[in-house]
N, C-alpha and C positions, 0 to 999 in steps of 0.2 A: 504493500500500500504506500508505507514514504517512499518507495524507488521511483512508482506509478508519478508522484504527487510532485518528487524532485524533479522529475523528467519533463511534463508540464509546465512546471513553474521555470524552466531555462527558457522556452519558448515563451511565454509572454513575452519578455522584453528579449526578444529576437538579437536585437542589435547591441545590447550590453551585453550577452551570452559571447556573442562571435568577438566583439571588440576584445574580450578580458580573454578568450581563446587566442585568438592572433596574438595578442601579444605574448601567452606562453610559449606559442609556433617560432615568433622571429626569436624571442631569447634563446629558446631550442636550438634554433635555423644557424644561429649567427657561433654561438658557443661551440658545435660539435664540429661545424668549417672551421674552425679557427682552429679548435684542437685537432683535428683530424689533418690540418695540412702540417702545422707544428708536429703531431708524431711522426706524419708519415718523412716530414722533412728530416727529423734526427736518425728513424732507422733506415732512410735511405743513406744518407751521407754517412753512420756506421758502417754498416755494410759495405758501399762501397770503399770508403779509405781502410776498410779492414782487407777487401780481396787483396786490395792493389796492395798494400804495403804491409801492417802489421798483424791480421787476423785478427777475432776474436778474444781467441784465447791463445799465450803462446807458452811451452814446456821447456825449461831452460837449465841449464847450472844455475845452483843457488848464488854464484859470485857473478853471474856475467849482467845483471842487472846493473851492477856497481860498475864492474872493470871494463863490460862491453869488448873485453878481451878473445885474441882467436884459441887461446889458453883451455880457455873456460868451454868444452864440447861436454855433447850428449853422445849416446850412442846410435847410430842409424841401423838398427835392427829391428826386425817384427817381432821378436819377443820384448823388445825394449816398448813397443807402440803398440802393443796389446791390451794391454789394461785400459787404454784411451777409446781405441776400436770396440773396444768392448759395450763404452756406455751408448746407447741407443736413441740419444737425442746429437751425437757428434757427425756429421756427414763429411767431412775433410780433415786427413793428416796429411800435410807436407812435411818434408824434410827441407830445410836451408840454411843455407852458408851465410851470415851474413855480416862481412866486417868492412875495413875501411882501407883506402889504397891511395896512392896518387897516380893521377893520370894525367899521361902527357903527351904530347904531337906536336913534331917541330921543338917551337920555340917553349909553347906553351903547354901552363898545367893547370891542374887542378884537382882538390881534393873530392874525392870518390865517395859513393856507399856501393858496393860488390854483392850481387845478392845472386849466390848460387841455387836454381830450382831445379825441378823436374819438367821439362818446358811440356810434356803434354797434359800431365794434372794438373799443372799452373793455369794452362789452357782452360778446363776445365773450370777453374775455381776460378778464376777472375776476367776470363774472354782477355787477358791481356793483347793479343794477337789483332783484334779493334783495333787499337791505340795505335799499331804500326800504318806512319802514313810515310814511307819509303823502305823499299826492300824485303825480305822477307824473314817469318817468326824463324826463330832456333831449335833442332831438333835436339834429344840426347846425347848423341854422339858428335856432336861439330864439335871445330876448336874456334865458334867466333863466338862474336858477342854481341846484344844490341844496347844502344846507348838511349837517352832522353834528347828529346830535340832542342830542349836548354842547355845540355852539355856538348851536344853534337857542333850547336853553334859556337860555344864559347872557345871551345880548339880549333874550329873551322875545318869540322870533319864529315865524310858523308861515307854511303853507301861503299863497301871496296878496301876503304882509307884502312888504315889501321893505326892503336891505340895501345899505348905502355901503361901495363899496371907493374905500381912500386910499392910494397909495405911489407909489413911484418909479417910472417907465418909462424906455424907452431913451432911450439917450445926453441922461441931465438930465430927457426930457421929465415933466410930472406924469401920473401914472395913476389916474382917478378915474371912480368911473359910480356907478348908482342901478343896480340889477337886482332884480329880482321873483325871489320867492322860487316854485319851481315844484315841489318837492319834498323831504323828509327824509330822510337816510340811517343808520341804525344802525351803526356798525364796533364790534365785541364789543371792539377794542385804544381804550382810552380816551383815548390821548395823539392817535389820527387823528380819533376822534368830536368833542371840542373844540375842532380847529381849521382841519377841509378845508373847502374852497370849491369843488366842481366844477362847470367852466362850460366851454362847448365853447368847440374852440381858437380858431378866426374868433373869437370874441368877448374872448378872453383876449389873442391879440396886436393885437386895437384898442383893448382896455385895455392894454397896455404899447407901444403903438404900435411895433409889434418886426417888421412886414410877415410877408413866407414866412421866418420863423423860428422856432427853437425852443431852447429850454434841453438838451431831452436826448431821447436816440431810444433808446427805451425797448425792450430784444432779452429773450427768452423762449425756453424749451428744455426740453421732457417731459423730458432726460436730465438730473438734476443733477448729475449725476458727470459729464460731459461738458462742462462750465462751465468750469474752466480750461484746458481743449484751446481750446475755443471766441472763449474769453479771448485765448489767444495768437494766433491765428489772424488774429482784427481786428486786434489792433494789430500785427500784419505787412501787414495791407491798408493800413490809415489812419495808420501811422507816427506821427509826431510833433505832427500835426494836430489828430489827437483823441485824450480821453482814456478810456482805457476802461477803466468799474471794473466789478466781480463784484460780488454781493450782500454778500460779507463784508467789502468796502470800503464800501458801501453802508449797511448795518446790522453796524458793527462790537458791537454790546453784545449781540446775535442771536449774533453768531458767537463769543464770548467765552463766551454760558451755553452753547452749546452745546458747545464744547469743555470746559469744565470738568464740564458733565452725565455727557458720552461718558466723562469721564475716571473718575470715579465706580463709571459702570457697568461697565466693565471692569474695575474695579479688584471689585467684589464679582462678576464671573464668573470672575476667575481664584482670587478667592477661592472662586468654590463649587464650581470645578476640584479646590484645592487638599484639600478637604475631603471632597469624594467620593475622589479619589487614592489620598487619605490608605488610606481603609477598598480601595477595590480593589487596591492593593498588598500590605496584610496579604493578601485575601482568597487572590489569587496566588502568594503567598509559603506562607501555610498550604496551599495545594493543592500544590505544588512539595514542602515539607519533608512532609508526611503520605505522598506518593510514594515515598520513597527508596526503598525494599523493592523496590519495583515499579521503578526506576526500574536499582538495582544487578542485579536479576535477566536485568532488557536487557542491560546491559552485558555481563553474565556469559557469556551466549548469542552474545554475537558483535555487540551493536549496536554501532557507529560513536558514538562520543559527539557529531560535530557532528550525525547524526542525529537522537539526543534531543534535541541542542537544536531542531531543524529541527521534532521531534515536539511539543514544548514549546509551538514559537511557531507554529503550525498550528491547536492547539489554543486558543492567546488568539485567532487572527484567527477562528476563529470565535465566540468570545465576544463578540470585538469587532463582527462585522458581526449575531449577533443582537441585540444592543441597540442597535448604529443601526435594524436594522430596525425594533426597539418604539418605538425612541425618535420617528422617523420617524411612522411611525402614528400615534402620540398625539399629537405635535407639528403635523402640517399641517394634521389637519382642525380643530384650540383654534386654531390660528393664520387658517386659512381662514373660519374662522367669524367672528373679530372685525376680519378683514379686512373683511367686509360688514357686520357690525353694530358698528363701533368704540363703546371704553366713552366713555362722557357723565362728564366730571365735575361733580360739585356741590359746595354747602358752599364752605366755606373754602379748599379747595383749587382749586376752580373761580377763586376771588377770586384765589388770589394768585400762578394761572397768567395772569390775565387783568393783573395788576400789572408780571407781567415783559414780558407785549407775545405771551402766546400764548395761543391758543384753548385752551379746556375739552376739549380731545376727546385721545383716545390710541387712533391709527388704528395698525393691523397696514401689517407691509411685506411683503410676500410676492416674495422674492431668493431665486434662484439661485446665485447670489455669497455670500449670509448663509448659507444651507446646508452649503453646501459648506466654507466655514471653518470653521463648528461643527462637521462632520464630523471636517475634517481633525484640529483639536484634539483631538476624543475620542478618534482612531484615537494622536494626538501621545501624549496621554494613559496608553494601552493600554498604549504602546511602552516609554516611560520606565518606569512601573512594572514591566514583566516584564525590565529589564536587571539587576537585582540575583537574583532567580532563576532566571534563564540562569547567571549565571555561579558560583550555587549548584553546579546542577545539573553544570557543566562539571567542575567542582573536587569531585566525588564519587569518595569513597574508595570504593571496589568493596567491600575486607572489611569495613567499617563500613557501610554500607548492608544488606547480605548479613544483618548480624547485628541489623541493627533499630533501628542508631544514628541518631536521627529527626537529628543535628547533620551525618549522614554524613560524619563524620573523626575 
C-alpha cells in the first residue's frame, strides 16, 4: 500500500520528481567519467611503462636495489623461476640483463642503459617491434643491436653503423664489443628513447661475461590490483634470497604523480558531490515543507508517523534509483564509446604529458568495482540529504500542519 501511494505521489509533481532525478543522473554522469578516464588513464600508462621498461613486478638480488651492480645476479634457470610460474595470477617471466655501458661512435659518446632480452617473449610482452621505425627487430641469435632514436641521433648513427659498448663486467672483468647496428626504436617516454640499448640476452651476458645469469626476472599480471597479493606471495616462496619489488618500488616518481593526481581528482568529485547535494537537499526539503497539509491530514486519519517517514523515504529511493537509472544510461555507452576510441592528446599538453614519462592518450576503464562505488555514493548521497526532513516531518505538529503552517509548529 505505501509502495502503491509513494509511487503516485512522485507523479503528481511530475517535474520536481525528474528535476531532483536528473540531477542524481549528471552527479552520477559527471563523477564515474571522470573516475573512469582517471583509472583507466593510471593503468594504462602502468602497464605500458611496465612492458616497455620495468615490469610489474621485478625478482632480484637482495643488494642490486642498492649497488645496481653486474655483481649482484640471479640464477637463469627453470627450477630457479618455478615457484613464480607456479602462482596463477603471473602470465610473464622474462629473464634480463640489465646494466650500464658507454657508448660510442666516432668522436662521440654517451652513457648507456644495456638491456639484454629474449627478443621473441619480449615480442610478446611489450609488441616492442611497433616502436621500430627503421630496420629490422632482433632475433636470439644475432650479434646486433637496436638503439633508441634519441640515442641513435645523439652519435649520428643509423641502420648498418655500428656502436662500442664500454663498462664493467662480472667480478672486475672488462665489458667491451663492436655490435652492428640492426635496427631503431621510437619510445614516445624520452628519458628511454636517449639511452636503451636492446641486444639479446646470449649476447649481453658475453658482454658482461655473467654465464646462465641475470640481473632480474622480470613477472607480469593482466590484474593490477592483484600486485600486492602477488607481491606477498613471492617473497613467502623466495624468502630472504630475493628481492622482490612492485612497480611503485620500481618507478617511484610514476607512483608519487599518480597519487597526488588521484588525490586531486577526488578531491573535485566530492566537491561536485558536495554541490549537487547542496541543491538536492533544498530540493527535498522544499518537497517535504510544501507537504505539510498533506502530510498533517495522514496523520489526522490514523497514519502511524514512522509510517510517513517509511512513506517519505520510499518515495526518495525511488528518486534515487530513477537517476541511477538515467545516470546509468548516459554514463556507459560516453564511457563504452571512449573505451574503444580513447581521446589523442595534442599541443602542449600532449608535450608535457610526455615530460612527466606518460603517453598522450586518456583511455576509459570500464569497472564493475568503479560502478558500483559511484552508485553506492549517490545512493550515500540521497541518504544524508533526506535525514534533516525525516526528522522535519517526525516533529510535525498535527494543528499547525492542519492549519497550513508550511514551519508545521
Amino acid at each position: 500500500m505505501l509502495v502503491k501511494l509513494a509511487w503516485r505521489n512522485l507523479w503528481r509533481q511530475k517535474r520536481r520528481t525528474l528535476l531532483t532525478s536528473l540531477s542524481l543522473a549528471l552527479a552520477l554522469f559527471l563523477s564515474l567519467f571522470m573516475r573512469s578516464m582517471q583509472e583507466g588513464s593510471y593503468q594504462y600508462n602502468i602497464d605500458n611503462s611496465a612492458r616497455f621498461s620495468t615490469g610489474l613486478i621485478q625478482l632480484q638480488h637482495p643488494e642490486f636495489a642498492q649497488s645496481q651492480s653486474i655483481e649482484d645476479l640471479l640464477p637463469q634457470t627453470e627450477h630457479f623461476i618455478s615457484l613464480a610460474s607456479a602462482l596463477p595470477h603471473v602470465s610473464y617471466r622474462l629473464p634480463r640483463i640489465e646494466s650500464f655501458a658507454l657508448a660510442s661512435a666516432g668522436e662521440r659518446s654517451k652513457g648507456v642503459m644495456v638491456i639484454g632480452v629474449l627478443p621473441e617473449r619480449e615480442e610478446q610482452y611489450s609488441g616492442i617491434a611497433s616502436k621500430l621505425v627503421a630496420g629490422e627487430f632482433i632475433a636470439t641469435h644475432d650479434k646486433s643491436v637496436l638503439v633508441g632514436e634519441g640515442l641513435a641521433q645523439a652519435l649520428s648513427l643509423g641502420v648498418g653503423d655500428e656502436i662500442v659498448l664500454y663498462g664493467q663486467g662480472y667480478r672486475g672483468q672488462t665489458a667491451a664489443g663492436l655490435y652492428r647496428i640492426k635496427g631503431i626504436l621510437h619510445f614516445p617516454l624520452a628519458g628511454l628513447d636517449k639511452q636503451l640499448v636492446y641486444m639479446p640476452l646470449s649476447l649481453a651476458q658475453t658482454l658482461y661475461s655473467t654465464g646462465e645469469q641475470v640481473t632480474t626476472w622480470v613477472l607480469h599480471s593482466d590484474e593490477l590490483s592483484l600486485i600486492p597479493a602477488i607481491k606477498a606471495e613471492l617473497q613467502a616462496l623466495y624468502g630472504t634470497e630475493v628481492n622482490v619489488r612492485d612497480w611503485q618500488q620500481l618507478a617511484p616518481e610514476m607512483a608519487q604523480q599518480i597519487t597526488m593526481d588521484k588525490a586531486g581528482g577526488v578531491f573535485m568529485m566530492y566537491l561536485l558531490y558536495g554541490i549537487v547535494g547542496f541543491g538536492l537537499f533544498a530540493t527535498i526539503l522544499m518537497m517535504t515543507l510544501e507537504r505539510q497539509r498533506e502530510f498533517g491530514v495522514m496523520l489526522a486519519t490514523g497514519l502511524l508517523r514512522r509510517k510517513l517517514l517509511l512513506l517519505i523515504a520510499i518515495e526518495s529511493s525511488f528518486i534515487s534509483l530513477l537517476g541511477v537509472i538515467i545516470g546509468l544510461a548516459v554514463s556507459l555507452p560516453v564511457i563504452g564509446y571512449f573505451y574503444y576510441h580513447p581521446i589523442q592528446l595534442t599541443g602542449d599538453t600532449a608535450r608535457m604529458m610526455l615530460e612527466m614519462g606518460w603517453e598522450p592518450i586518456m583511455p576509459m576503464l570500464i569497472s564493475v568495482r568503479l560502478v558500483a562505488e559511484q552508485v553506492f555514493i549517490v545512493l550515500t548521497l540521497m541518504s544524508v540529504c533526506l535525514l534533516y526532513p525525516l526528522w522535519r516531518a517526525y516533529h510535525l505538529t498535527l494543528v499547525a500542519a492542519l492549519k497550513g503552517d508550511n514551519n508545521g509548529h
